[in-house]
PDB file of N, CA, C and O in Angstrom:
ATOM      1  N   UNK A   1       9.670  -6.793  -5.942  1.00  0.00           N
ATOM      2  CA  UNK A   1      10.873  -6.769  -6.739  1.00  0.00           C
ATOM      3  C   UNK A   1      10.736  -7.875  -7.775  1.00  0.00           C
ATOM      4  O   UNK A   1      10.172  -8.958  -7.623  1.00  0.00           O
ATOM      5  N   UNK A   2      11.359  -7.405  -8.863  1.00  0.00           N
ATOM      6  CA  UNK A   2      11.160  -8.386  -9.942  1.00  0.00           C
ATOM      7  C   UNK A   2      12.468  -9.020 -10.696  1.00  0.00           C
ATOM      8  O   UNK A   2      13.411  -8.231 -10.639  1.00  0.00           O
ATOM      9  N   UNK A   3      12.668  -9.802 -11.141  1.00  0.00           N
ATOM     10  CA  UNK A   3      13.881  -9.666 -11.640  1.00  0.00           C
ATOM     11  C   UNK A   3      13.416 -11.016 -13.113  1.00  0.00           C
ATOM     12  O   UNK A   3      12.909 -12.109 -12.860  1.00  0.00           O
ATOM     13  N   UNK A   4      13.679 -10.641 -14.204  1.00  0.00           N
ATOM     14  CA  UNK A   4      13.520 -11.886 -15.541  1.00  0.00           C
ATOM     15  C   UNK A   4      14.553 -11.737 -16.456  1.00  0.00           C
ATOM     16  O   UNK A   4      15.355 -10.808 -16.371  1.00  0.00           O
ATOM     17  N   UNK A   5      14.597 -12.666 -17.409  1.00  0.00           N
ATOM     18  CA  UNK A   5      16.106 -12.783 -18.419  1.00  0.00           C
ATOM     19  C   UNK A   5      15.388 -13.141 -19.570  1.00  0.00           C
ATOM     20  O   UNK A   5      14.637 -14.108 -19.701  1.00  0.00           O
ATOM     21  N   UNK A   6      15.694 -12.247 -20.425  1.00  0.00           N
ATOM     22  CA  UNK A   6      15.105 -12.109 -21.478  1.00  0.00           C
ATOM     23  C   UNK A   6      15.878 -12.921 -22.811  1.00  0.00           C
ATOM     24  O   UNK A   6      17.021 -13.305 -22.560  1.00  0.00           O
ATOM     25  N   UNK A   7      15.472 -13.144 -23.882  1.00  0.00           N
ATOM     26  CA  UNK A   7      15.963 -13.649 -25.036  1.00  0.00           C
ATOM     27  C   UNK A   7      14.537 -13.368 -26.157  1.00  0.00           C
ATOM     28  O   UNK A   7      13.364 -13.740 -26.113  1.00  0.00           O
ATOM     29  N   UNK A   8      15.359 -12.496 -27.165  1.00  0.00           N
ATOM     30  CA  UNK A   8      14.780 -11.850 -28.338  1.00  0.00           C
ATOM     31  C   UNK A   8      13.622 -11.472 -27.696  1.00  0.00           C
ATOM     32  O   UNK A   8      12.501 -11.677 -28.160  1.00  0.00           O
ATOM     33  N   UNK A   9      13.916 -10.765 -26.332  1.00  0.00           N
ATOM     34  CA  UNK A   9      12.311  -9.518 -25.984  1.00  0.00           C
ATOM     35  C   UNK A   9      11.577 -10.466 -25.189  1.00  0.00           C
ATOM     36  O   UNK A   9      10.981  -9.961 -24.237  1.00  0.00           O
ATOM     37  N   UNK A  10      11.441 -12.011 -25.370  1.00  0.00           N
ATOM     38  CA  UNK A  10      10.648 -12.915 -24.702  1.00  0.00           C
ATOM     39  C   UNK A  10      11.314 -13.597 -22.786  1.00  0.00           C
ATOM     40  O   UNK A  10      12.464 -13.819 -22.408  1.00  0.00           O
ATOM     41  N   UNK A  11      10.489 -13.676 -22.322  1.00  0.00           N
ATOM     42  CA  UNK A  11      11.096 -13.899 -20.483  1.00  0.00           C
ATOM     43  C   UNK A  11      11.229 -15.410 -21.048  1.00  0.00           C
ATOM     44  O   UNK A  11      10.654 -15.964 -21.985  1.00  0.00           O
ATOM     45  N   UNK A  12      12.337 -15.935 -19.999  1.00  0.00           N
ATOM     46  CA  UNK A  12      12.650 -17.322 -19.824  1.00  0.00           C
ATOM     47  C   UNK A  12      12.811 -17.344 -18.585  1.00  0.00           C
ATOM     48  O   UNK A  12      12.373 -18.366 -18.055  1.00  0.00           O
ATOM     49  N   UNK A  13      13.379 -16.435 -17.764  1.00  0.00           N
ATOM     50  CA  UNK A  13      13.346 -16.920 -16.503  1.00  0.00           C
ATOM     51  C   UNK A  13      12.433 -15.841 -15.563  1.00  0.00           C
ATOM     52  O   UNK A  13      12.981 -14.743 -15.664  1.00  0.00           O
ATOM     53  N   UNK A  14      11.517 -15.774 -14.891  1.00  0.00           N
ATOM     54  CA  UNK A  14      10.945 -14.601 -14.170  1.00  0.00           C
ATOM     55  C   UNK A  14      10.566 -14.865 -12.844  1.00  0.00           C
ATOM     56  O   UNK A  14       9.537 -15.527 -12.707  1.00  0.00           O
ATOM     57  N   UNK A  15      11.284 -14.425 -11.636  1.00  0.00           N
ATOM     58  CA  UNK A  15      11.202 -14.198 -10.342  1.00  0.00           C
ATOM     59  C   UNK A  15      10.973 -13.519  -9.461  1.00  0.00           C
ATOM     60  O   UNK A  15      12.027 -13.013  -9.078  1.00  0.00           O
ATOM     61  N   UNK A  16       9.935 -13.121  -8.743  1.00  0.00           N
ATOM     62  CA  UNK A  16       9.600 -12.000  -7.643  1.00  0.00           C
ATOM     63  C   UNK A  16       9.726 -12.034  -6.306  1.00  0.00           C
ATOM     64  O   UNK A  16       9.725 -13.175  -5.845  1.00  0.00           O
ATOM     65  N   UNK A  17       9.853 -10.999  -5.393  1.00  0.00           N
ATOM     66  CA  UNK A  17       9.799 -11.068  -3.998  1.00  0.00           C
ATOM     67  C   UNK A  17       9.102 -10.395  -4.080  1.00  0.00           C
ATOM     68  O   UNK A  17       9.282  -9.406  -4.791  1.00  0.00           O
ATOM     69  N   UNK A  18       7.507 -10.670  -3.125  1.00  0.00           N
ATOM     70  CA  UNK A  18       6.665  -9.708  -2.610  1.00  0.00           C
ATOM     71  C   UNK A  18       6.651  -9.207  -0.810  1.00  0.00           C
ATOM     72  O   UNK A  18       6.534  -9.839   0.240  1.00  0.00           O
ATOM     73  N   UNK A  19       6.780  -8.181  -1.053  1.00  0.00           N
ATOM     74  CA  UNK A  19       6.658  -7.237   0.337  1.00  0.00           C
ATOM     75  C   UNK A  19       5.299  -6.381   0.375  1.00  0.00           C
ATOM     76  O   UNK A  19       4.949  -5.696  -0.585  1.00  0.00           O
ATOM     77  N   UNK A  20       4.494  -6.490   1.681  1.00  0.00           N
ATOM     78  CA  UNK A  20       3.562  -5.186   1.788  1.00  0.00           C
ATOM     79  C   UNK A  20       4.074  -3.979   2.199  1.00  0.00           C
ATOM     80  O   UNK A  20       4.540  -4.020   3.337  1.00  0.00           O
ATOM     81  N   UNK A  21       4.129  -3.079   1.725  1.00  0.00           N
ATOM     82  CA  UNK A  21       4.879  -1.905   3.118  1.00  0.00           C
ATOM     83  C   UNK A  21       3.458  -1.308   3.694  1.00  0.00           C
ATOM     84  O   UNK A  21       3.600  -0.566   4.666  1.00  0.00           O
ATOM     85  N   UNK A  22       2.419  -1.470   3.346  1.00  0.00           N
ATOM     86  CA  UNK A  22       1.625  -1.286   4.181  1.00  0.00           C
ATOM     87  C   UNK A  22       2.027  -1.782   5.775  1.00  0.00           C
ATOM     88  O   UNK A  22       1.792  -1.151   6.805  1.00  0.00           O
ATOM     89  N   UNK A  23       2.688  -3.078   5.653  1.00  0.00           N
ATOM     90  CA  UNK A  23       2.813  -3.411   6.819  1.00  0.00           C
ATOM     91  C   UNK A  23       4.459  -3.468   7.638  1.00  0.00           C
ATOM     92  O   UNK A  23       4.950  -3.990   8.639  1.00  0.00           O
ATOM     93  N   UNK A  24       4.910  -2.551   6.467  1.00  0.00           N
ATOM     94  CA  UNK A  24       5.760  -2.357   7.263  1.00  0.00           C
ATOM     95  C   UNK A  24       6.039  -0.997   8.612  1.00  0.00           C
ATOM     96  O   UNK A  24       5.091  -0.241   8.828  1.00  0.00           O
ATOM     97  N   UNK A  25       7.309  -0.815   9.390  1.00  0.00           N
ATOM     98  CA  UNK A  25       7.316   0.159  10.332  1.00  0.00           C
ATOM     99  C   UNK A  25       7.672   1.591   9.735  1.00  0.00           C
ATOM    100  O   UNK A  25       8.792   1.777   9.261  1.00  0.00           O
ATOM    101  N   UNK A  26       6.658   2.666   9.760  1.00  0.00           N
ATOM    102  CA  UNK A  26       6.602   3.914   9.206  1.00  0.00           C
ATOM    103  C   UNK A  26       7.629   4.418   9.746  1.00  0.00           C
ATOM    104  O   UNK A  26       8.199   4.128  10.797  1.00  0.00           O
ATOM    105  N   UNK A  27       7.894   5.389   8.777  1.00  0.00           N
ATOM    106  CA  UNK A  27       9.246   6.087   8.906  1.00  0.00           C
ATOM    107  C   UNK A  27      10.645   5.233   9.135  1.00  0.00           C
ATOM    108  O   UNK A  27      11.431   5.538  10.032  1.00  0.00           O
ATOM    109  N   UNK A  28      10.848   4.235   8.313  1.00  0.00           N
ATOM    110  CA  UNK A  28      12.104   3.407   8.496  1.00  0.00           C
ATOM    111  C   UNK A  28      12.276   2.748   7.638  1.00  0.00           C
ATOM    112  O   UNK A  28      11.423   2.616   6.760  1.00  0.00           O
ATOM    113  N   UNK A  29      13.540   2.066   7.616  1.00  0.00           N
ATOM    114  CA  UNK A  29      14.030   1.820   5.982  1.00  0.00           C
ATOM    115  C   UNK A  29      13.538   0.652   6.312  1.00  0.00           C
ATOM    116  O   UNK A  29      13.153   0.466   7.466  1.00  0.00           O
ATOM    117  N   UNK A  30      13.464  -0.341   5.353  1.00  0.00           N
ATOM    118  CA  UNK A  30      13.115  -1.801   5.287  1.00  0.00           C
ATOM    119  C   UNK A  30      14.026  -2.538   4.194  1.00  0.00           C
ATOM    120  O   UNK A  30      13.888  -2.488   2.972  1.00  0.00           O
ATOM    121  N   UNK A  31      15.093  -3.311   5.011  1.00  0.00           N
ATOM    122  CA  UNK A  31      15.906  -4.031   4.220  1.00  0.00           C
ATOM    123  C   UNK A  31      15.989  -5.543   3.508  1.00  0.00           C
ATOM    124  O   UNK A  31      16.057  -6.506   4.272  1.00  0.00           O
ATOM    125  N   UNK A  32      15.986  -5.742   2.276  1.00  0.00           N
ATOM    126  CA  UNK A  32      15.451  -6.850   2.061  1.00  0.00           C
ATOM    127  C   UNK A  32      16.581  -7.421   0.905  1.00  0.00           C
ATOM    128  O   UNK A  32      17.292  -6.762   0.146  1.00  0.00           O
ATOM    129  N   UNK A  33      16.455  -9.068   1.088  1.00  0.00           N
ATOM    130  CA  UNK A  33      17.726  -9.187  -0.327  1.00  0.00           C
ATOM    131  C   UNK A  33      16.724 -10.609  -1.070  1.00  0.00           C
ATOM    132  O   UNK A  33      15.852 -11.413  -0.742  1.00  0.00           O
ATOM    133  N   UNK A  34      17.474 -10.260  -2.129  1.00  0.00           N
ATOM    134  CA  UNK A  34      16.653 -11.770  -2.904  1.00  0.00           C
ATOM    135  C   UNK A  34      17.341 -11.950  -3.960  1.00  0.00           C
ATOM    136  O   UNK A  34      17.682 -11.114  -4.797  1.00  0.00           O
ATOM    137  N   UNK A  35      17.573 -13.191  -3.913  1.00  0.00           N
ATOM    138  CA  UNK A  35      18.695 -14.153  -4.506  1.00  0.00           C
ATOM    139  C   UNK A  35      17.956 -14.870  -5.850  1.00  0.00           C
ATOM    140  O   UNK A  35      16.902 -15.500  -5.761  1.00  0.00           O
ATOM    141  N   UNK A  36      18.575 -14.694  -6.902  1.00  0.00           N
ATOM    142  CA  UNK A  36      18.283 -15.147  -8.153  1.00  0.00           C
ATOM    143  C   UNK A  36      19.458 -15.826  -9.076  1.00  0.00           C
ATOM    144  O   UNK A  36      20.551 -15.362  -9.401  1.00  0.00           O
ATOM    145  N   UNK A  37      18.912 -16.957  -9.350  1.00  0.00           N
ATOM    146  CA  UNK A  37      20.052 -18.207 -10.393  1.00  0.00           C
ATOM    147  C   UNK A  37      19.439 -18.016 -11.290  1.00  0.00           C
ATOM    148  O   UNK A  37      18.321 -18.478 -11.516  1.00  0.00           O
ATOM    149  N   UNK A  38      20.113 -17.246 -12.007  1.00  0.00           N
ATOM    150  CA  UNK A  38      20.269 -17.055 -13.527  1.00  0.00           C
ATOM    151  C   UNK A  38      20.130 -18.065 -14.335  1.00  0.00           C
ATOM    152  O   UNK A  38      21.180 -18.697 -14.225  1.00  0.00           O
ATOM    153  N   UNK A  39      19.286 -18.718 -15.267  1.00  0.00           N
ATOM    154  CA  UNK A  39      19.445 -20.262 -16.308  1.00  0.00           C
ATOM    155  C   UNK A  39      20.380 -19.926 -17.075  1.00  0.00           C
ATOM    156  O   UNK A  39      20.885 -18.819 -17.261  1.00  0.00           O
ATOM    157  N   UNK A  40      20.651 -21.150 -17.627  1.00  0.00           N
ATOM    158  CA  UNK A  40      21.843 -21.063 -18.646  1.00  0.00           C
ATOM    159  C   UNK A  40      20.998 -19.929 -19.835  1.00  0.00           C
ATOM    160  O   UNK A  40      19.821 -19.787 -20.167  1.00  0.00           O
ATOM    161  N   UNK A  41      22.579 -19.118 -20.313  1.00  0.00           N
ATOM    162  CA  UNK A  41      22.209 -18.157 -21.029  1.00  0.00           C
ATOM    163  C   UNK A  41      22.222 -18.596 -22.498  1.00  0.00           C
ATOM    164  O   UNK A  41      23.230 -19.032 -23.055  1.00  0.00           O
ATOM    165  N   UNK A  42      20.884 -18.428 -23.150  1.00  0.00           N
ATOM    166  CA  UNK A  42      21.084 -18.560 -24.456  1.00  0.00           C
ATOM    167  C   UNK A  42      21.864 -18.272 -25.387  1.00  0.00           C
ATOM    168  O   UNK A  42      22.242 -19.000 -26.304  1.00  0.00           O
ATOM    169  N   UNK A  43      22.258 -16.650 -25.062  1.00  0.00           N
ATOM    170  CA  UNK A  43      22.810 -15.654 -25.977  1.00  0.00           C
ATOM    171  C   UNK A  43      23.809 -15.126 -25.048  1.00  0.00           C
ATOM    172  O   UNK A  43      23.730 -15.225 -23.823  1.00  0.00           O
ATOM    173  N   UNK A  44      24.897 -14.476 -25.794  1.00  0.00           N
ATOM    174  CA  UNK A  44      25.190 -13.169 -25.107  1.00  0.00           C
ATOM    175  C   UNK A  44      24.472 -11.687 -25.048  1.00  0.00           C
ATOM    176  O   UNK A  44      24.655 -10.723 -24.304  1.00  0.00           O
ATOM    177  N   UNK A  45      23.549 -11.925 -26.185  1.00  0.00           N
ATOM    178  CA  UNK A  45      22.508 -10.751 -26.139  1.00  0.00           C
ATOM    179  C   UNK A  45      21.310 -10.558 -25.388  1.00  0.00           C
ATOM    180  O   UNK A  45      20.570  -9.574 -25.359  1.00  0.00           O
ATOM    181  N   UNK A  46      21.178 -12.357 -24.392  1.00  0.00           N
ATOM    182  CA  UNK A  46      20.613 -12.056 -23.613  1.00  0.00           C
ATOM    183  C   UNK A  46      20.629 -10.713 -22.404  1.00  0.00           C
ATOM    184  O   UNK A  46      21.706 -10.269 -22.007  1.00  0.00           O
ATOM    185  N   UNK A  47      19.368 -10.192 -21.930  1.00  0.00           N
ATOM    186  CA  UNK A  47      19.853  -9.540 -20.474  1.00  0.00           C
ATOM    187  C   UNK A  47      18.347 -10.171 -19.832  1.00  0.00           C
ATOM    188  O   UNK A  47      17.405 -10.890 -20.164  1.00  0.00           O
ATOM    189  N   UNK A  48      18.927  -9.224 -18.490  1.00  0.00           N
ATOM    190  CA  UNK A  48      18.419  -9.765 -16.997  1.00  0.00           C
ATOM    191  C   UNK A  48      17.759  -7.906 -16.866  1.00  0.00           C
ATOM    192  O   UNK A  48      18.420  -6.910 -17.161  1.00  0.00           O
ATOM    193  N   UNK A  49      16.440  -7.919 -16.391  1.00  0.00           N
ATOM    194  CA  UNK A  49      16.024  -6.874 -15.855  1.00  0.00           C
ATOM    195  C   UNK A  49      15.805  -6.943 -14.670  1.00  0.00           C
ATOM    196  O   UNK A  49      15.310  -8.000 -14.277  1.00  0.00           O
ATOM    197  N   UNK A  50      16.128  -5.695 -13.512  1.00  0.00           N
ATOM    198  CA  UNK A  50      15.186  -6.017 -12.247  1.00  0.00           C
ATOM    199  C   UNK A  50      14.883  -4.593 -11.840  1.00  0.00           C
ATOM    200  O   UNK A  50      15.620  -3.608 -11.868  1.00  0.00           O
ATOM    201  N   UNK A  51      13.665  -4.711 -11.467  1.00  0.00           N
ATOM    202  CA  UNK A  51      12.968  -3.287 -11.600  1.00  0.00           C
ATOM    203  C   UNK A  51      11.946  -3.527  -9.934  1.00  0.00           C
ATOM    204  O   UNK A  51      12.093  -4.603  -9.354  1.00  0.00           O
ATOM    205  N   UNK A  52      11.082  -2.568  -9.382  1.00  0.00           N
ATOM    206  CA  UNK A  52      10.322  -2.618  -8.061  1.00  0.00           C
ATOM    207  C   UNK A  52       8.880  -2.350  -8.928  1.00  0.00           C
ATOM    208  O   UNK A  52       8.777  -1.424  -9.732  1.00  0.00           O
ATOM    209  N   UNK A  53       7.911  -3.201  -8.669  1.00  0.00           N
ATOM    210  CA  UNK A  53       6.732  -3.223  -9.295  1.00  0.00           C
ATOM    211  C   UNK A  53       6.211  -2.744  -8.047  1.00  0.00           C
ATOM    212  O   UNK A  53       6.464  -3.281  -6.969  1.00  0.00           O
ATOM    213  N   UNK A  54       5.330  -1.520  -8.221  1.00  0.00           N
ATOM    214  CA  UNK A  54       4.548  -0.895  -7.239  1.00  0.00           C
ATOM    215  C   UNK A  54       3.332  -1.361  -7.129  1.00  0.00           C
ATOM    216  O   UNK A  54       2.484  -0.478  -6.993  1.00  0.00           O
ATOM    217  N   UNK A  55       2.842  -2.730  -7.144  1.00  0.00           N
ATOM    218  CA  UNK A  55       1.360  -2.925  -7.444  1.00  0.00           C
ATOM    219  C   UNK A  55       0.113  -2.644  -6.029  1.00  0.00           C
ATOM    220  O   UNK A  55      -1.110  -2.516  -5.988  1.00  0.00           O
ATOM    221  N   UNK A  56       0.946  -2.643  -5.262  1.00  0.00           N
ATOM    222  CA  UNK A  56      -0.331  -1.688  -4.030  1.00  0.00           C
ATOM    223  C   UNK A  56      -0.444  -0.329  -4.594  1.00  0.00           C
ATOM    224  O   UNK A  56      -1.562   0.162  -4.438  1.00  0.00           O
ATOM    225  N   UNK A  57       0.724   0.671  -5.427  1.00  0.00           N
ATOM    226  CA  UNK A  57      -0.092   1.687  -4.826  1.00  0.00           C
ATOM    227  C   UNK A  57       0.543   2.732  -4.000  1.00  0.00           C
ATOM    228  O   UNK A  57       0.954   2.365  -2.899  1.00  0.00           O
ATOM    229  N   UNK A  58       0.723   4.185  -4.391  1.00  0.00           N
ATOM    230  CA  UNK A  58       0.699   5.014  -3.385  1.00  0.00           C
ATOM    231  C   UNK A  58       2.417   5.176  -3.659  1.00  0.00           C
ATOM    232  O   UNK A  58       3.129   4.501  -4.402  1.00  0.00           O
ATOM    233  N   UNK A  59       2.735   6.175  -2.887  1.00  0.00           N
ATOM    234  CA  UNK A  59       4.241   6.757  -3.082  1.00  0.00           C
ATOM    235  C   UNK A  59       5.374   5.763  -1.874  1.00  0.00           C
ATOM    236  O   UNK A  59       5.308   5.702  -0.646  1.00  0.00           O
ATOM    237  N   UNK A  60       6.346   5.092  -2.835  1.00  0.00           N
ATOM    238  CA  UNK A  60       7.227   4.303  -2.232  1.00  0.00           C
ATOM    239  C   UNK A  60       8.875   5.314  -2.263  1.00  0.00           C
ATOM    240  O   UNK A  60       9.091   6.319  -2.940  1.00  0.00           O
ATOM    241  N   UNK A  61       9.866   4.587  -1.249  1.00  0.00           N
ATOM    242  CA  UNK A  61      10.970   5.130  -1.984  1.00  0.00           C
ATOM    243  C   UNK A  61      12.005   4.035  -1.452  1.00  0.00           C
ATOM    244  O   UNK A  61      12.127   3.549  -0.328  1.00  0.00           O
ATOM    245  N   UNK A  62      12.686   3.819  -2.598  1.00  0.00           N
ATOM    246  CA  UNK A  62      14.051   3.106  -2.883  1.00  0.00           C
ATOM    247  C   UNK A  62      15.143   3.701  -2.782  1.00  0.00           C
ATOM    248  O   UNK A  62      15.308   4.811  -3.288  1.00  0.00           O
ATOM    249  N   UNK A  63      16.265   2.946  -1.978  1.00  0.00           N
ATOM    250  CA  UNK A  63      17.493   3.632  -1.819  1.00  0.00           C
ATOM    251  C   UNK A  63      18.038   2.765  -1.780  1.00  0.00           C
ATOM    252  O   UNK A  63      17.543   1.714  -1.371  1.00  0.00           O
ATOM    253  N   UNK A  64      19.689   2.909  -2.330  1.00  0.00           N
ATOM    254  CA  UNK A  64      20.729   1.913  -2.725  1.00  0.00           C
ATOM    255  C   UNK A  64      20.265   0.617  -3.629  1.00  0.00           C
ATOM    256  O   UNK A  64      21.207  -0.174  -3.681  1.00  0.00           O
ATOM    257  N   UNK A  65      19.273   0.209  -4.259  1.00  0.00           N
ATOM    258  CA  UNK A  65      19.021  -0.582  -4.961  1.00  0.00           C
ATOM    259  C   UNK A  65      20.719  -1.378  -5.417  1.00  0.00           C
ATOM    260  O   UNK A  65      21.699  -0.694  -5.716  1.00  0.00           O
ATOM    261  N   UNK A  66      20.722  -2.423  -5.386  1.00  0.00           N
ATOM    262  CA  UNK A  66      21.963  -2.923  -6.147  1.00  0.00           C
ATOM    263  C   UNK A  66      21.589  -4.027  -6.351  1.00  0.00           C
ATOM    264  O   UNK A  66      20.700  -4.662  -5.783  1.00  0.00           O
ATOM    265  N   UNK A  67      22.497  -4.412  -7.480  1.00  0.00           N
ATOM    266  CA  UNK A  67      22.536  -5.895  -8.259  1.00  0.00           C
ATOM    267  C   UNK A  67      23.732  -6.313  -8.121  1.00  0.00           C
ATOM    268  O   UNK A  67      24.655  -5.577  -8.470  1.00  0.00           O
ATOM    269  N   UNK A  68      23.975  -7.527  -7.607  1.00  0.00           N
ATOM    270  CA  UNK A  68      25.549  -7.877  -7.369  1.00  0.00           C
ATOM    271  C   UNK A  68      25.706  -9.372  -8.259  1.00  0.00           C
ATOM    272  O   UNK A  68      25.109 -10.373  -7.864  1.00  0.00           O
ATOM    273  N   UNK A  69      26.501  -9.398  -9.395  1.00  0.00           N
ATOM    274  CA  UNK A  69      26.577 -10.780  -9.970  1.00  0.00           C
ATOM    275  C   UNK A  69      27.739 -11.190  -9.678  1.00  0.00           C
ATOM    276  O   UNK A  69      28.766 -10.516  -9.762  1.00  0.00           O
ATOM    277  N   UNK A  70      27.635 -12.557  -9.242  1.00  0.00           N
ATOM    278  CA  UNK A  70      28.632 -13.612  -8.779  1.00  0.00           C
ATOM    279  C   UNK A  70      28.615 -14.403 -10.538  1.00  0.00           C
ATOM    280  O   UNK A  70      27.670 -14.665 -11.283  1.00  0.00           O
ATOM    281  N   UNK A  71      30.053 -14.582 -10.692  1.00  0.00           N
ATOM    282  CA  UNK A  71      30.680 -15.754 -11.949  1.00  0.00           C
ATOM    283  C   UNK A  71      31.519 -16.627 -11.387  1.00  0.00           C
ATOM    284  O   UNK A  71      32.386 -16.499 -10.523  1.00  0.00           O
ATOM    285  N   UNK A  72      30.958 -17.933 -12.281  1.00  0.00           N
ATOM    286  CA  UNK A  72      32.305 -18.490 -11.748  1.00  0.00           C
ATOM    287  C   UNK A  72      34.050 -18.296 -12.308  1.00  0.00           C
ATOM    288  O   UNK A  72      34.309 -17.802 -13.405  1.00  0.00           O
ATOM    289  N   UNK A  73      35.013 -18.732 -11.437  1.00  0.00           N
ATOM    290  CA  UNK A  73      36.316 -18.134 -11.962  1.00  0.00           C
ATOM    291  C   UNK A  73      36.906 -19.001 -13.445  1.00  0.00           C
ATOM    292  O   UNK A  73      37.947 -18.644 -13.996  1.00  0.00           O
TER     293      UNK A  73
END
């Protein structure tokens, strides 16, 4: 999992969680969370991408993916 914050197309902040599912238990979901602090935002035109980089290989599948942002009040 990847997650970076972009400004004018360029990363400023870029963070990953790596998982094998090679090693994970077949036929079962595998639940995982990962926590990311946002840097101070340059822009408001900044954004934040987070996408699943497949770099092993081979057919994965994702379900419920979510992004949950906390602000302060």
């Amino acid at each position: 999992m990847v997650c970076t914050f972009h400004h004018k197309g360029e990363t400023y902040k870029y963070k990953t969680l790596s998982w094998d599912p090679a090693n994970a238990p077949k036929n079962a979901w595998l639940t995982t969370t990962f926590d990311y602090i946002t840097p101070e935002v340059r822009s408001l035109e900044d954004n934040l991408k987070v996408y699943i980089w497949n770099q092993h290989g081979g057919t994965q599948r994702v379900d419920d993916l979510r992004v949950e942002v906390w602000e302060p009040k």
